[in-house]
C-alpha positions in Angstrom: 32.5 -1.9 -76.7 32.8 -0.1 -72.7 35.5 2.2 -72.7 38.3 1.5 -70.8 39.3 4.3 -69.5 35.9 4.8 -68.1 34.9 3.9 -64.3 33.6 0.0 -64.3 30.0 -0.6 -64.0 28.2 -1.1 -60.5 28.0 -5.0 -60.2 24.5 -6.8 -60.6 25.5 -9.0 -58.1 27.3 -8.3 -54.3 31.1 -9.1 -54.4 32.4 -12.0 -52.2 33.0 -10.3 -48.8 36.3 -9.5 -47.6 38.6 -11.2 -44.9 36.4 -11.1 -41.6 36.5 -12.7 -38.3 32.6 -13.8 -39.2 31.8 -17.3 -39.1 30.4 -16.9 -42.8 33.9 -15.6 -44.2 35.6 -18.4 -42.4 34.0 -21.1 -43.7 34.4 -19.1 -47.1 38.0 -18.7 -46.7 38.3 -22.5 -45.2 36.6 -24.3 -48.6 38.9 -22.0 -51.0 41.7 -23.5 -49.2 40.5 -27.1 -49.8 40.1 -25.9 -53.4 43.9 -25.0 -53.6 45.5 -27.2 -51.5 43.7 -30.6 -51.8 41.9 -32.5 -54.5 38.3 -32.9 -52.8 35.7 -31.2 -54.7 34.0 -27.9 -54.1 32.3 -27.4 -56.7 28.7 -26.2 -58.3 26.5 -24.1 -55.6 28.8 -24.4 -53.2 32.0 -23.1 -55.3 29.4 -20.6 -56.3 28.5 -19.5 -52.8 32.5 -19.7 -51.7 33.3 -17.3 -55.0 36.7 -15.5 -55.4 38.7 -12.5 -55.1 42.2 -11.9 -54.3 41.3 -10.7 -50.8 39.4 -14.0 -50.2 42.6 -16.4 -51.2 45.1 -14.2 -48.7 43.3 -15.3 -46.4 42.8 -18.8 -47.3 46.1 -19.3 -46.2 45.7 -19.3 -42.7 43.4 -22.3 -43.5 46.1 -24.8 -44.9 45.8 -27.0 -41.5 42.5 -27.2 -41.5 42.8 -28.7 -45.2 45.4 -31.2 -43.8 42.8 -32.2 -41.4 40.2 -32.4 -43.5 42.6 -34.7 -45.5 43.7 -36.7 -42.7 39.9 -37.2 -41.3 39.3 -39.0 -44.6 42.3 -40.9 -44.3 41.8 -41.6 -40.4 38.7 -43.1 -41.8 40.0 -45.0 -44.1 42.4 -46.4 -41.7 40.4 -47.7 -39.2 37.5 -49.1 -41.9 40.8 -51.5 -43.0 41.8 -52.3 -39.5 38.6 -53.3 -38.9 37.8 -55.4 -42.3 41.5 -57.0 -42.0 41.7 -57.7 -38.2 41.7 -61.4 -38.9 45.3 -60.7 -39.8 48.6 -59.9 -38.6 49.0 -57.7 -41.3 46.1 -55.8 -40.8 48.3 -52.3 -39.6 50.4 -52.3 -42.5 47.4 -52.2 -45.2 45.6 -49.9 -42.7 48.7 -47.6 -43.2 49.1 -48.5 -47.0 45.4 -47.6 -48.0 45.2 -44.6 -45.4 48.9 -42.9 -47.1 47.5 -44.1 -50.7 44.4 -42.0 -49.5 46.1 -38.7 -48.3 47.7 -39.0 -51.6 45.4 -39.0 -54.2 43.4 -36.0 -51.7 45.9 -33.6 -51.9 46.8 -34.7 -55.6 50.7 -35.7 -54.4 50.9 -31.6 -54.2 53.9 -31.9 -51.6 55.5 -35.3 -52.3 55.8 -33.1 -55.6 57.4 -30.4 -53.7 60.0 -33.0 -52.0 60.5 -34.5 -55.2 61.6 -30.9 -56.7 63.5 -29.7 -53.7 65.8 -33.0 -53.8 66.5 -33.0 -57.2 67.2 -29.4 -57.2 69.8 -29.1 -54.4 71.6 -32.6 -55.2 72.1 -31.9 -58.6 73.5 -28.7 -58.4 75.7 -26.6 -55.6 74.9 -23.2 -57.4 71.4 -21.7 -55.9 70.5 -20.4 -59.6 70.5 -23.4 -61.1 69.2 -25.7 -58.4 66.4 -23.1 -59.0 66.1 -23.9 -62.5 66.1 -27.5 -62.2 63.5 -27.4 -59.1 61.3 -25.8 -62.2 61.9 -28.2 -64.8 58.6 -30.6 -64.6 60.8 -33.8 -65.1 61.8 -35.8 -61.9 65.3 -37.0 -61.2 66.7 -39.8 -59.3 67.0 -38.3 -56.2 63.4 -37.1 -56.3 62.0 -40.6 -57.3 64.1 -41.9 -53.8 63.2 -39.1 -51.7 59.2 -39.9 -52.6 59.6 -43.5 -52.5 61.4 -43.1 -49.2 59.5 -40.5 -47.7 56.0 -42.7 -48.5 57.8 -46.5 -46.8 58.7 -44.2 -43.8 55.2 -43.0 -43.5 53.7 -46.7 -43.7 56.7 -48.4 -41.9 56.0 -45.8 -39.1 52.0 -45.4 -38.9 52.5 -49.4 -39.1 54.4 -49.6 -35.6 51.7 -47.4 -34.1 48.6 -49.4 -35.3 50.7 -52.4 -34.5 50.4 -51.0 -30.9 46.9 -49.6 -30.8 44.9 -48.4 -33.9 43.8 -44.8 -31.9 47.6 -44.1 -31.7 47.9 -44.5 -35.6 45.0 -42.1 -36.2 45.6 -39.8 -34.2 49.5 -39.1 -35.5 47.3 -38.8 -39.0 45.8 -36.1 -37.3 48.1 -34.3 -35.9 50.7 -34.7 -38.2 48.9 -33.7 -41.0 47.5 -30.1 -39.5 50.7 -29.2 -37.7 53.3 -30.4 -40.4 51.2 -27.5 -42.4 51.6 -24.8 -39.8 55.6 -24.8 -39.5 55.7 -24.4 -43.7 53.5 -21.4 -42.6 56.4 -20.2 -40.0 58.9 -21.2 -42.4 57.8 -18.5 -45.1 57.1 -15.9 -42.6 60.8 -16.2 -41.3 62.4 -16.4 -44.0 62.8 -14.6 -47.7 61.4 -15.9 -50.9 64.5 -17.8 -53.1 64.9 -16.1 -56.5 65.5 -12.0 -57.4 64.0 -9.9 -55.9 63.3 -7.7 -59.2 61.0 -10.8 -60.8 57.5 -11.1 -59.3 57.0 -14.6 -57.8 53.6 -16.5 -56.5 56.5 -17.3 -53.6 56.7 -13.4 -52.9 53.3 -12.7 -52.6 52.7 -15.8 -51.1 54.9 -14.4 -48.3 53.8 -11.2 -48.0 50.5 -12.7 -46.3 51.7 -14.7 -43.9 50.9 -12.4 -40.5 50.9 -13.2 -37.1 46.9 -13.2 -37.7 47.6 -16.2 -40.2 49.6 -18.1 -37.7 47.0 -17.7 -35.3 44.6 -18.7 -36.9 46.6 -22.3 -38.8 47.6 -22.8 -34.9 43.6 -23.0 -34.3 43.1 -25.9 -36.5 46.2 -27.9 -34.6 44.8 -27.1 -31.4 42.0 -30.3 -31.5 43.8 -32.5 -33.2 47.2 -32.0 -30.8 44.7 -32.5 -28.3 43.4 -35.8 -29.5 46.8 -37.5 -29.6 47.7 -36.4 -26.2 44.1 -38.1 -25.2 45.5 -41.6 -27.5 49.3 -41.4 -27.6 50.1 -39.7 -24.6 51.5 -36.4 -23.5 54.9 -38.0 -23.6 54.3 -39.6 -27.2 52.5 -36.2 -28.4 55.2 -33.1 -27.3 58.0 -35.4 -29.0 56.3 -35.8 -32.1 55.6 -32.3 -31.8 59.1 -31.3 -31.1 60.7 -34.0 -33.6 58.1 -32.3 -36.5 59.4 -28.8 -35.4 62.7 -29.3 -35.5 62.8 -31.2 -38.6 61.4 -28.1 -40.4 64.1 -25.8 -38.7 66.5 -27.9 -40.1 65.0 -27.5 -43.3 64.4 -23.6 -43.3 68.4 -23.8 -42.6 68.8 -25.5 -45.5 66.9 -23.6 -47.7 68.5 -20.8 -46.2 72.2 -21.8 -47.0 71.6 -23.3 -50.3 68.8 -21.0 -51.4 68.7 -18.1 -49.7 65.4 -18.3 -49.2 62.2 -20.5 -49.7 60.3 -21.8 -52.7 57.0 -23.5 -52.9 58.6 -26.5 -53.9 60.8 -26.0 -50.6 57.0 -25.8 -48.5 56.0 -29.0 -49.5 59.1 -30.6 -48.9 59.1 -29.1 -45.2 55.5 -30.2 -44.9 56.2 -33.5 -45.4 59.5 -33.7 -43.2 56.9 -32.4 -40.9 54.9 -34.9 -41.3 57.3 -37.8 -41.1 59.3 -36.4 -38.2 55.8 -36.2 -36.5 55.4 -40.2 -36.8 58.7 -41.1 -35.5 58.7 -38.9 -32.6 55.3 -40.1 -31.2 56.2 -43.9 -32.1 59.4 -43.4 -30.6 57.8 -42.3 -27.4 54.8 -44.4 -27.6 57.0 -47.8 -27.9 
């Protein structure tokens, strides 16, 4: 049996390098943060070359939009496969947007509607911070949960239906950019604001939050730069800067929120500003656009 108190042996094998600018140590830190935040598989060799360390999923973070993306290229594909298949019919946009929000669903594992769900059940059933907290942790879902995911998923189709309705590159590329930039301002959100809960309990909200640099935000705002770019090419610079000001300010009004009911920010409270992001995206570029 080794000794504990004694210094740990050399490792057989090299440790997974640390956070880098290198190309290698992106891609490493990019594929981690499909592992957490998203349900597409990384897994045998290439889990195995990604490895693991604490270092490694810090800086995963920065790489939350590019999972969106990578979420919302699968669902883009999706889209326009059904447009295609179904364009004898008039309905064709709405099960494009049906199969394409189904899709984004199942690839993230419903990890924010889960969030939303949480958050709305927590602060409408109670007034008193401490125990919206403990109902926000209870695994059950409430009423107002089941309405604010219900809700939030027609608004989705009903809006990513009036932009296929108008032309199918306008529909995919609000997938785009909505998905990658309604994951940056959660990023903003938790670097702005404190973590919800006391301070003297240890919290994966906490140090969460004590990660989120200016390097991070740099580096999330990367990912959003070619899809923002994309919808200005489809929707139109008009269309594109207000769903990009409509997603913005939908997640200020949620960090204000959180802050006067909460006092801070949960994880439950970043996937419900992700998708508020992501809705507020929609109706701000099919606003335009129309």
């Amino acid at each position: 049996m080794t000794d504990p108190t004694s210094p740990p042996p050399a490792p057989e094998s090299p440790e997974p390098p640390p956070a880098g600018p290198q190309p290698e140590h992106f891609a490493r830190h990019f594929l981690l943060a499909l592992q957490f935040f998203t349900r597409i598989p990384v897994t045998g060799r290439l889990a195995a070359w990604v490895g693991f360390d604490p270092a490694m999923q810090r800086a995963s973070l920065a790489h939350w939009p590019g999972a969106g993306l990578a979420v919302a290229l699968v669902s883009a594909v999706v889209y326009i496969l059904a447009a295609l298949w179904l364009s004898y019919s008039p309905f064709a946009p709405l099960a494009a947007a049906v199969l394409a929000t189904a899709v984004g669903v199942v690839a993230t594992g419903a990890l924010h509607e889960d969030g939303l769900a949480d958050v709305v059940d927590g602060l409408g059933g109670s007034p008193d911070p401490v125990r919206a907290l403990e109902i926000m942790k209870d695994s059950r879902i409430g009423t107002f949960g089941v309405l604010a995911v219900v809700l939030s998923l027609l608004a989705k189709v009903a809006l990513l239906t009036a932009l296929g309705s108008l032309a199918t590159g306008a529909a995919v590329a609000a997938l785009l950019a909505g998905f990658s930039l309604s994951r940056l301002w959660p990023l903003a959100l938790a670097a702005v604001l404190p973590p919800a809960g006391h301070p003297e309990r240890p919290s994966k909200s906490r140090s969460f939050a004590a990660h989120i640099t200016d390097r991070t935000l740099a580096i999330g705002a990367l990912w959003c730069a070619l899809p923002v770019l994309l919808s200005i090419g489809l929707l139109g610079l008009a269309s594109s800067l207000a769903g990009i000001a409509l997603s913005a300010a939908a997640v200020v009004l949620m960090a204000r929120w959180f802050s006067r009911r909460l006092q801070g920010w949960t994880g439950d409270c970043l996937g419900a500003a992700q998708q508020a992001g992501e809705i507020a995206f929609y109706l701000g570029a099919a606003l335009a656009f129309g």
